[in-house]
PDB file as gemmi writes it, atoms N, CA and C in Angstrom:
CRYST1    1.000    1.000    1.000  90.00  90.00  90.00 P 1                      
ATOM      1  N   UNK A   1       1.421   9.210  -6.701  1.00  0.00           N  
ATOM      2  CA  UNK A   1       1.822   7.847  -6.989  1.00  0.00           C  
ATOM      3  C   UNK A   1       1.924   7.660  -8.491  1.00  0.00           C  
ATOM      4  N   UNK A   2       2.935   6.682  -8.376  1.00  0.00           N  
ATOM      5  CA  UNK A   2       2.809   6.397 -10.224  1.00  0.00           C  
ATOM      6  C   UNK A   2       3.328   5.202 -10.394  1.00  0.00           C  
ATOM      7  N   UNK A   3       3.150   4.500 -11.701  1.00  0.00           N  
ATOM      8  CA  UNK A   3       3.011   2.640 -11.895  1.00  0.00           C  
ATOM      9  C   UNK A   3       4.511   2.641 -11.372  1.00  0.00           C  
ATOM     10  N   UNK A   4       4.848   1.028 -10.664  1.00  0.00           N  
ATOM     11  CA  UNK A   4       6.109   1.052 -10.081  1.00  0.00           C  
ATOM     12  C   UNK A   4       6.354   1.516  -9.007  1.00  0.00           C  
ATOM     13  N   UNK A   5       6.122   2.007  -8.644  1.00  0.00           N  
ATOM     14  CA  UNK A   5       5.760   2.539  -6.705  1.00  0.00           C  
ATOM     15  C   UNK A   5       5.959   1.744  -6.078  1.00  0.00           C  
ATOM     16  N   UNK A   6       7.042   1.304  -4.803  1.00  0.00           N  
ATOM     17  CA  UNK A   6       6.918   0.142  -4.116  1.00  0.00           C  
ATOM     18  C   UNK A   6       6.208   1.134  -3.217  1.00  0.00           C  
ATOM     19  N   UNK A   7       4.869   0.602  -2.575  1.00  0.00           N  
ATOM     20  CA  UNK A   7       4.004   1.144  -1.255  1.00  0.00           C  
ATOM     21  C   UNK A   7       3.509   0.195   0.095  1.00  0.00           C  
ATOM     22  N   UNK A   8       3.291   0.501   0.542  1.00  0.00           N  
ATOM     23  CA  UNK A   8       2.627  -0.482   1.706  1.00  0.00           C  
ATOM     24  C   UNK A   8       1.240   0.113   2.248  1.00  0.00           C  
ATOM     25  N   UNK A   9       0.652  -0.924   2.632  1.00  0.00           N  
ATOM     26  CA  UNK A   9      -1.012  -0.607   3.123  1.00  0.00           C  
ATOM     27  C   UNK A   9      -1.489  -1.050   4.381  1.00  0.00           C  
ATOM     28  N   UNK A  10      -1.956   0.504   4.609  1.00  0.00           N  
ATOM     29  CA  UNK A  10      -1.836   0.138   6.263  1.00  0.00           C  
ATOM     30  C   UNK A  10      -3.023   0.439   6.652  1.00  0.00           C  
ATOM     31  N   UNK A  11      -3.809   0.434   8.071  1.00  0.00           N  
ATOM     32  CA  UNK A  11      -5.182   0.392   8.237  1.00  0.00           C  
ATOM     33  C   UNK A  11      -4.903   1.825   8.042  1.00  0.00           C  
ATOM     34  N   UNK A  12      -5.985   2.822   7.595  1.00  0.00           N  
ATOM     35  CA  UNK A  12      -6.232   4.713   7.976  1.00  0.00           C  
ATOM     36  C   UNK A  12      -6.338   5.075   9.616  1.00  0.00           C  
ATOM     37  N   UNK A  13      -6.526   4.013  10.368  1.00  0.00           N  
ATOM     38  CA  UNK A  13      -6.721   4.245  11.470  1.00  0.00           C  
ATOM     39  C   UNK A  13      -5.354   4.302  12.256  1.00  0.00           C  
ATOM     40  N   UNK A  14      -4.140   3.770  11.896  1.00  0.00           N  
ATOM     41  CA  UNK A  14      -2.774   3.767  12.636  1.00  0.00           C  
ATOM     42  C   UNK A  14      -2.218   4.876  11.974  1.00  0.00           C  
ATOM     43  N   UNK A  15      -1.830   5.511  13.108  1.00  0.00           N  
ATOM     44  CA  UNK A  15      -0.998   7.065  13.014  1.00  0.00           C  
ATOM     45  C   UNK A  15       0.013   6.945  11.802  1.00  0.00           C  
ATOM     46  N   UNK A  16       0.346   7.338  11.124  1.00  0.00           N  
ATOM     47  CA  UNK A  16       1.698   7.709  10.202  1.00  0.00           C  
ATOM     48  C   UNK A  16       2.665   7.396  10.749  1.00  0.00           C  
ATOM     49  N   UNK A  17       3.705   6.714  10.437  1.00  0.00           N  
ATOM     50  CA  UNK A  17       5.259   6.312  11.521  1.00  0.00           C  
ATOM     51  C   UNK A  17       4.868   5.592  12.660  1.00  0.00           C  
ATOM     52  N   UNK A  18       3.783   5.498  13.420  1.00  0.00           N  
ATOM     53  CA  UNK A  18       3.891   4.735  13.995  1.00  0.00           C  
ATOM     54  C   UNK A  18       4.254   2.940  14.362  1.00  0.00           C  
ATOM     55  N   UNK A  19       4.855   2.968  12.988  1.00  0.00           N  
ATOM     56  CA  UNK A  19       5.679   1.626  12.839  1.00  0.00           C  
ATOM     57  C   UNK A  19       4.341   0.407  12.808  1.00  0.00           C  
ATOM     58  N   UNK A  20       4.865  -1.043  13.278  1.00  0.00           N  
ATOM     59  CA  UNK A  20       4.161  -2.365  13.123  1.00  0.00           C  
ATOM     60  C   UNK A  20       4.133  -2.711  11.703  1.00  0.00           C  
ATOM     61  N   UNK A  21       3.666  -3.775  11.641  1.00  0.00           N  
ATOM     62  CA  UNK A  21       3.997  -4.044  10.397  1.00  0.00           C  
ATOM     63  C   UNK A  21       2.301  -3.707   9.585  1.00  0.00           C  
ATOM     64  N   UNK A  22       2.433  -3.578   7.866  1.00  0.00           N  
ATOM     65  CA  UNK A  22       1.598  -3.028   7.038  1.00  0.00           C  
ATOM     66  C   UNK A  22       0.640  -4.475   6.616  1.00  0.00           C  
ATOM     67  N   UNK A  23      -0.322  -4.203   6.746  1.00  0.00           N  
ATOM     68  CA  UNK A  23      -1.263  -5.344   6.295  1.00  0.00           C  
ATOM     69  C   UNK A  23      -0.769  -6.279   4.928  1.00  0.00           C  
ATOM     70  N   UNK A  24       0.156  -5.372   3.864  1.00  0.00           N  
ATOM     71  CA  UNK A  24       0.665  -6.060   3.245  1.00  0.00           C  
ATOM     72  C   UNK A  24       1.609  -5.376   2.053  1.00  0.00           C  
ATOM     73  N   UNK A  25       2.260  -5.226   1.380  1.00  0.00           N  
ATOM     74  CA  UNK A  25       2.542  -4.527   0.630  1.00  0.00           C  
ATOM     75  C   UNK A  25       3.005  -4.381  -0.996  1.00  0.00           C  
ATOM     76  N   UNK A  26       3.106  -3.950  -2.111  1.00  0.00           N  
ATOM     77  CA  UNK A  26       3.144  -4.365  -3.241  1.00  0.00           C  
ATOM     78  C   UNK A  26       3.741  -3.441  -4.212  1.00  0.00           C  
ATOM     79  N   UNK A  27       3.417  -3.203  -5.223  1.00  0.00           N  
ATOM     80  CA  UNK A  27       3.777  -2.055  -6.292  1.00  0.00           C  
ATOM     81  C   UNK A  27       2.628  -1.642  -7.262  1.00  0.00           C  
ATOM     82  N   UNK A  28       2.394  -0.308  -7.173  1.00  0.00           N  
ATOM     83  CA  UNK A  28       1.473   0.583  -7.805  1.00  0.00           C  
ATOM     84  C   UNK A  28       1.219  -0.509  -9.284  1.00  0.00           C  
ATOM     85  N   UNK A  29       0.002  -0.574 -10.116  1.00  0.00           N  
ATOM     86  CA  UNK A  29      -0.536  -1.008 -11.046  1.00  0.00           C  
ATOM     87  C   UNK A  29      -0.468   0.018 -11.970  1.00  0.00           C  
ATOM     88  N   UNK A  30      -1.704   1.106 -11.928  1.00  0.00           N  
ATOM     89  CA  UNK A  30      -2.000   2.060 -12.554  1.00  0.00           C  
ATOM     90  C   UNK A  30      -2.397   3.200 -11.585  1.00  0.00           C  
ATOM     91  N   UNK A  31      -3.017   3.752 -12.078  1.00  0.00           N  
ATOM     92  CA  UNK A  31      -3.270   5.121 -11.448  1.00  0.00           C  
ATOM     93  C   UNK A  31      -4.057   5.921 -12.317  1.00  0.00           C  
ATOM     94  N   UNK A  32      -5.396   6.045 -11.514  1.00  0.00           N  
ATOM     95  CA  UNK A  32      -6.659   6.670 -12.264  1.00  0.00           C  
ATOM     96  C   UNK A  32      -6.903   7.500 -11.464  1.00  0.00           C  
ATOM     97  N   UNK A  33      -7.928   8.757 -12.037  1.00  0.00           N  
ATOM     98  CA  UNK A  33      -8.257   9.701 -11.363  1.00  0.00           C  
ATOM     99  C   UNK A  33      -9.667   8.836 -10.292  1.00  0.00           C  
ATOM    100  N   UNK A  34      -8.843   9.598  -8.740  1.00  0.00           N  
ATOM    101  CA  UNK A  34     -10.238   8.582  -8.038  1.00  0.00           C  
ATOM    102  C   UNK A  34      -9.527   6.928  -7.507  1.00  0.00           C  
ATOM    103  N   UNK A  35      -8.711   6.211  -7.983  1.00  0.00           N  
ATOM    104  CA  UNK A  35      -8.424   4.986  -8.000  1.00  0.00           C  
ATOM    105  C   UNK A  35      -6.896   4.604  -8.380  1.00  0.00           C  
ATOM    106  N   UNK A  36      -6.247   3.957  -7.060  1.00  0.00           N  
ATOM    107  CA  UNK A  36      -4.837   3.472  -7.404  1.00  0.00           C  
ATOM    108  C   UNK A  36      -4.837   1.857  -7.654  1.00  0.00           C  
ATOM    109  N   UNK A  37      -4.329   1.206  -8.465  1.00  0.00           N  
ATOM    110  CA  UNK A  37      -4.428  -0.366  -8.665  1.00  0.00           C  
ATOM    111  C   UNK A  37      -3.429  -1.271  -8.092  1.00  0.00           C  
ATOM    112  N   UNK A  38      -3.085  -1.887  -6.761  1.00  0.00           N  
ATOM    113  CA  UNK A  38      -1.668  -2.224  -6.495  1.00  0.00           C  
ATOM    114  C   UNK A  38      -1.790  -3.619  -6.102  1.00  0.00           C  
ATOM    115  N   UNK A  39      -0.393  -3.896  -7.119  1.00  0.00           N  
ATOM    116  CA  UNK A  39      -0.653  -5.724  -7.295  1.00  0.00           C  
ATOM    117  C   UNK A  39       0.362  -6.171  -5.720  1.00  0.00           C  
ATOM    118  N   UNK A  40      -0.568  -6.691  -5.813  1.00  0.00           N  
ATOM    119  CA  UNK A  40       0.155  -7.751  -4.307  1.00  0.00           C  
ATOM    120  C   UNK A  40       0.365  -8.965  -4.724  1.00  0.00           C  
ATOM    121  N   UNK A  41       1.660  -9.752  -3.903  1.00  0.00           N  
ATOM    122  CA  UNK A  41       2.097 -11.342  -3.946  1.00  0.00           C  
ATOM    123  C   UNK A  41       0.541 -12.152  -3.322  1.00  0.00           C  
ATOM    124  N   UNK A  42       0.592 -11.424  -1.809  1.00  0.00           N  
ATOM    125  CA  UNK A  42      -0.272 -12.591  -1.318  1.00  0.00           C  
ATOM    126  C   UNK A  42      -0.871 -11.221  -0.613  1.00  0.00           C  
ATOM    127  N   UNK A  43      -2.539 -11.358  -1.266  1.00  0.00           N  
ATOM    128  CA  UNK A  43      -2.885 -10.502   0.050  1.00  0.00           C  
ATOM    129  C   UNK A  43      -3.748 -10.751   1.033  1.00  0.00           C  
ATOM    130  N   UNK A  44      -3.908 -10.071   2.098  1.00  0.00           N  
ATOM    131  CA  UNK A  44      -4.129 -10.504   3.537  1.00  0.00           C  
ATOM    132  C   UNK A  44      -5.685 -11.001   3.699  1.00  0.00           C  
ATOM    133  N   UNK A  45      -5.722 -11.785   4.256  1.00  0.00           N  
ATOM    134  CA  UNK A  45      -6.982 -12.448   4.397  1.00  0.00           C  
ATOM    135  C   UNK A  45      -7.863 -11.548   5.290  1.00  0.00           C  
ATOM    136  N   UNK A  46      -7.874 -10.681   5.845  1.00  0.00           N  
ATOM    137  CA  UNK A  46      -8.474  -9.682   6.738  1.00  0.00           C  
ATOM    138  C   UNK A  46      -8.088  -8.316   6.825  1.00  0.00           C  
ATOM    139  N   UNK A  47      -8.734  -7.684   6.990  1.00  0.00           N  
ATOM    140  CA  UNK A  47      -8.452  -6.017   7.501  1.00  0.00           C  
ATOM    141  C   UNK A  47      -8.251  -5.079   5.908  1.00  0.00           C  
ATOM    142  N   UNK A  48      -8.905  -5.679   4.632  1.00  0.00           N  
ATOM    143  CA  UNK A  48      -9.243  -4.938   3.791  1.00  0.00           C  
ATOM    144  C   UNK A  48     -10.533  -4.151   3.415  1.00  0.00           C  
ATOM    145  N   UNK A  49     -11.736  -4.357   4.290  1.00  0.00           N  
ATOM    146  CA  UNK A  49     -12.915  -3.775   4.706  1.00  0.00           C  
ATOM    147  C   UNK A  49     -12.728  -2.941   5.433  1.00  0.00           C  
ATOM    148  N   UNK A  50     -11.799  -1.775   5.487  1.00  0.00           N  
ATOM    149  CA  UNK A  50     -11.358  -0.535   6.156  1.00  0.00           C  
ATOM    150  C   UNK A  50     -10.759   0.195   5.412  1.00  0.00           C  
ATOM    151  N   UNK A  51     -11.169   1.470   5.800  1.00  0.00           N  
ATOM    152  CA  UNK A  51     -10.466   2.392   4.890  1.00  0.00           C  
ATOM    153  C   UNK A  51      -8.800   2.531   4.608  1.00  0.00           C  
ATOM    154  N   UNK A  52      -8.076   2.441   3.773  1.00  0.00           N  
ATOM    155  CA  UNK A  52      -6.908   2.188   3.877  1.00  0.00           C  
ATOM    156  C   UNK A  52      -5.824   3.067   3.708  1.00  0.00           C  
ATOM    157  N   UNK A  53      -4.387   3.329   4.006  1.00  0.00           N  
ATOM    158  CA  UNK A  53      -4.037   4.239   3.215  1.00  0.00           C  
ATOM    159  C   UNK A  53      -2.725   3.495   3.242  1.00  0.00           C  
ATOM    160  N   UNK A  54      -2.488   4.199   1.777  1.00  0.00           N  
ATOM    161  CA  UNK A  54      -0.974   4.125   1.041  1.00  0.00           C  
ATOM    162  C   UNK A  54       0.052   5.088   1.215  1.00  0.00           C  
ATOM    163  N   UNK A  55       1.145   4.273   1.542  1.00  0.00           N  
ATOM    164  CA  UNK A  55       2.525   4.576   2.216  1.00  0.00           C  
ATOM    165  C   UNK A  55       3.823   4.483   1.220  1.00  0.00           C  
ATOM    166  N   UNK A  56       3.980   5.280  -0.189  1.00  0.00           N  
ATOM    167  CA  UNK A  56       5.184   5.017  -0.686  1.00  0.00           C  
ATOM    168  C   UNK A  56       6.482   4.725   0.252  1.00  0.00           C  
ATOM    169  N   UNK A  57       7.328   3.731  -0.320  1.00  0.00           N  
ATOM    170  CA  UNK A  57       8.440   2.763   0.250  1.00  0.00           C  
ATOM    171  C   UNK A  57       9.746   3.558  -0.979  1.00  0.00           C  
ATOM    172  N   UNK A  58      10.726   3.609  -0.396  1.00  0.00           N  
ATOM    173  CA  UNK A  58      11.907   3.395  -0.560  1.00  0.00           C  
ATOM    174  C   UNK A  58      12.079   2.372  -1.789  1.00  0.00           C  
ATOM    175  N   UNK A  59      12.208   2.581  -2.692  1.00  0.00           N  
ATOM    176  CA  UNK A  59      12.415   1.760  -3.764  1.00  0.00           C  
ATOM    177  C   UNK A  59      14.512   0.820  -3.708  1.00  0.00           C  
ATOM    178  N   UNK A  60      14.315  -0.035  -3.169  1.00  0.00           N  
ATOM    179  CA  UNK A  60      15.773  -0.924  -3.159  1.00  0.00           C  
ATOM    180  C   UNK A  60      16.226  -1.115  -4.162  1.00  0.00           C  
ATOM    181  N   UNK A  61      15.824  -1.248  -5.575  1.00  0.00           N  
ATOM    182  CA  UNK A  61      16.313  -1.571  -6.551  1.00  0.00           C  
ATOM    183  C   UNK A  61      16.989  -0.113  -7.541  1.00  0.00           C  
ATOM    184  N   UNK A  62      17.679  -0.884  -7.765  1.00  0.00           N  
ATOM    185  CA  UNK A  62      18.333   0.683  -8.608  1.00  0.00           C  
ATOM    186  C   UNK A  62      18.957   1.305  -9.327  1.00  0.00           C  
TER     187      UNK A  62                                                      
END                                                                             
């Protein structure tokens, strides 16, 4: 990952591709060893007390 990343965040527990929608999604901050920083519009009032994982997106802009 690297700053600018459009990604999405999804529980660790839903398979890869298995589609539904992502708890929420945003663009990479920074990127530390150990720690990714990703700013969100609005983020989700639940289901961030789980382990999570990040899903680089298709960047639309271009």
């Amino acid at each position: 990952f690297s700053p600018h990343d459009v990604v999405a965040l999804r529980p660790n527990s839903q398979p890869p591709g298995a589609g539904g929608a992502p708890l929420c999604g945003g663009l990479v901050y920074r990127v530390r060893e150990g720690a990714v920083v990703v700013a969100v519009d609005e983020p989700p009032e639940e289901g961030l007390e789980q382990p999570l994982r990040l899903e680089k997106l298709a960047n639309e802009v271009g």
